[in-house]
C-alpha positions in Angstrom: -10.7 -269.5 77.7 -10.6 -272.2 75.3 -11.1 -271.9 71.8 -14.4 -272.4 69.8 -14.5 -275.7 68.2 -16.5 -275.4 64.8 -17.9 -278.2 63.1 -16.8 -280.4 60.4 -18.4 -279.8 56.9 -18.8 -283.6 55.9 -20.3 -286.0 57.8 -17.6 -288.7 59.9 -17.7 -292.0 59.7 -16.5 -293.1 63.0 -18.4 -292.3 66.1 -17.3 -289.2 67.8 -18.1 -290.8 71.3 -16.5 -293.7 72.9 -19.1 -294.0 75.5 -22.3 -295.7 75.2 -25.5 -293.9 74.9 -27.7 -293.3 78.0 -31.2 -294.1 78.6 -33.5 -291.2 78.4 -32.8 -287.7 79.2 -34.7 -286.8 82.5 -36.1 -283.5 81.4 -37.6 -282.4 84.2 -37.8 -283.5 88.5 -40.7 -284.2 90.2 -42.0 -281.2 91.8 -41.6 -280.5 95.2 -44.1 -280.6 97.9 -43.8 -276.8 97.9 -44.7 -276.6 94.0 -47.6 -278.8 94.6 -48.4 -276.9 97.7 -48.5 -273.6 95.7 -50.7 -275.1 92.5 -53.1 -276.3 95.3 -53.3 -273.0 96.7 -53.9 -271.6 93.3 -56.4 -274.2 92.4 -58.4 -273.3 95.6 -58.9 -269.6 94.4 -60.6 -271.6 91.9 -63.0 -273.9 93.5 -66.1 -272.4 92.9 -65.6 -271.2 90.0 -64.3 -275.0 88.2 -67.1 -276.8 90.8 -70.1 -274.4 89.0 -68.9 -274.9 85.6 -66.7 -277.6 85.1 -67.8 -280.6 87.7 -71.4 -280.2 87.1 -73.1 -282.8 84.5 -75.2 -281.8 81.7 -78.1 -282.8 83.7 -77.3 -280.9 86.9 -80.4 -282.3 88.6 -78.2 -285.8 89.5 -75.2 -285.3 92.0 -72.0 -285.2 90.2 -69.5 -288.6 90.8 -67.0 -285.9 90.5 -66.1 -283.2 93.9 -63.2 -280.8 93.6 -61.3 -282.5 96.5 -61.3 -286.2 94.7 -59.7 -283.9 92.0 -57.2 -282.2 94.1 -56.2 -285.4 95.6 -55.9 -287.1 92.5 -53.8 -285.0 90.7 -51.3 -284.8 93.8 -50.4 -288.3 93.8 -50.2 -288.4 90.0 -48.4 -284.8 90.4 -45.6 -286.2 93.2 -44.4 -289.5 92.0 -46.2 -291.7 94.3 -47.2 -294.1 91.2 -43.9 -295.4 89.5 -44.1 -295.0 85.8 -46.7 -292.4 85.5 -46.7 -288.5 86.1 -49.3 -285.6 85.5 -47.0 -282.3 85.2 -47.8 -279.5 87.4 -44.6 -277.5 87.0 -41.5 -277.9 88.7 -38.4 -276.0 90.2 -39.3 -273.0 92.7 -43.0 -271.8 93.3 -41.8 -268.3 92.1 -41.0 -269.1 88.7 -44.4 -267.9 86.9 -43.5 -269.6 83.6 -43.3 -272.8 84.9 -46.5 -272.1 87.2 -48.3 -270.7 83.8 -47.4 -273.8 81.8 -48.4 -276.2 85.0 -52.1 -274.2 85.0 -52.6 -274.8 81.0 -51.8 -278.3 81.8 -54.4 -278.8 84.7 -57.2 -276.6 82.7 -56.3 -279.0 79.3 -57.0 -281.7 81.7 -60.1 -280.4 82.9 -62.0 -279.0 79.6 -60.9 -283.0 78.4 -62.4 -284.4 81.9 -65.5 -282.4 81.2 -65.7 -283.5 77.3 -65.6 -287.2 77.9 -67.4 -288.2 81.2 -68.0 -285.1 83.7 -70.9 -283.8 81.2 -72.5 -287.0 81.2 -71.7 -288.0 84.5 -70.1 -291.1 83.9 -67.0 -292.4 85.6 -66.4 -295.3 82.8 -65.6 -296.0 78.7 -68.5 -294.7 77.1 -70.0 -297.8 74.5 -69.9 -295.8 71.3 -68.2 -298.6 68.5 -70.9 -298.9 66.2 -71.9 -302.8 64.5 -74.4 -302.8 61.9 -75.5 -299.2 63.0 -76.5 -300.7 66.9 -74.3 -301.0 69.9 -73.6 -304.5 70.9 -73.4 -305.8 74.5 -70.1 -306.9 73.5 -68.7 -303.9 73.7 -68.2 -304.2 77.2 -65.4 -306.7 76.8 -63.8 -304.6 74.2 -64.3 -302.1 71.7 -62.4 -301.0 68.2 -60.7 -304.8 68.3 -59.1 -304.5 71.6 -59.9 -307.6 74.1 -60.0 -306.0 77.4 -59.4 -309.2 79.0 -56.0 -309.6 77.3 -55.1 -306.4 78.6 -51.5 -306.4 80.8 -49.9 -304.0 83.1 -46.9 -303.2 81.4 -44.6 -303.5 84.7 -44.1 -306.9 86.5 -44.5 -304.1 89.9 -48.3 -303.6 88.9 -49.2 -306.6 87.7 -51.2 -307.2 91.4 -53.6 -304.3 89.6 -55.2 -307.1 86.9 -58.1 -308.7 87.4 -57.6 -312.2 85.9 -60.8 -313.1 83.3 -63.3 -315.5 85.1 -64.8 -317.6 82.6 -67.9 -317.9 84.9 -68.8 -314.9 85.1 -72.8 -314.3 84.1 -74.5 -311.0 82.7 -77.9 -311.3 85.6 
């Protein structure tokens, strides 16, 4: 039993560590394929139900770009780690830990209800051209809206920079 250190009353002027910082804290693993396993097996209890109301577009006469298995597939490879860098959090630690299960289904219906908000309702699977000039919408648009150039546009990481396209100044609008 050692004694409770308490602390000072004035600030020190010397660091109290003589070890350097670290990078950032990792606050959480990626799940296992268990967790993911046991979200999937929840989600499927809800198939119908987010394929009725949530993948359906506004106009429900025009099949959907969206299916419930694109979905489920999606969000286990962004759930697992597969892409460096990025991560969609479904929980972690034990399927039996209902907190962590709880907090992993707000985050998938958050992503949903957003999903359905900015392109499942109008069935569109790309940026919408809503930046405004002189009340119209300009065919510009489509190489850039709000001031950003999409063809200056960089992957971050050297590792994905085989994802750009580079700009082809031939390119013609038929």
């Amino acid at each position: 039993d050692l004694p409770t250190v308490s602390p000072s009353t004035s600030p020190s002027y010397s660091p109290s560590a003589t070890v350097a910082p670290t990078g950032s804290p990792i606050i959480f693993a990626y799940p296992s394929e268990e967790f993911i396993g046991a979200i999937i097996e929840d989600m499927l209890t809800k198939q119908v139900a987010i394929e009725q109301k949530i993948l359906i577009p506004s106009n429900s006469e025009e099949p959907s770009f969206y299916s419930f298995d694109g979905f489920l597939e999606s969000m286990k490879i962004m759930a697992d780690g597969t892409v460096p860098g990025k991560y969609f959090y479904v929980g972690h630690d034990k399927p039996t830990n209902r907190e962590l299960k709880k907090r992993a289904l707000v985050n998938i219906a958050l992503f949903l209800a957003h999903t359905k908000t900015v392109a499942v309702q109008a069935n569109i699977c790309d940026e919408q051209n809503v930046d405004r000039v002189n009340n119209k919408l300009p065919l510009s648009n489509a190489c850039g809206q709000f001031g950003e150039s999409y063809q200056d546009l960089r992957c971050p990481h050297a590792s994905e920079s085989s994802m750009e396209c580079p700009p082809d100044p031939n390119m013609q609008m038929i």
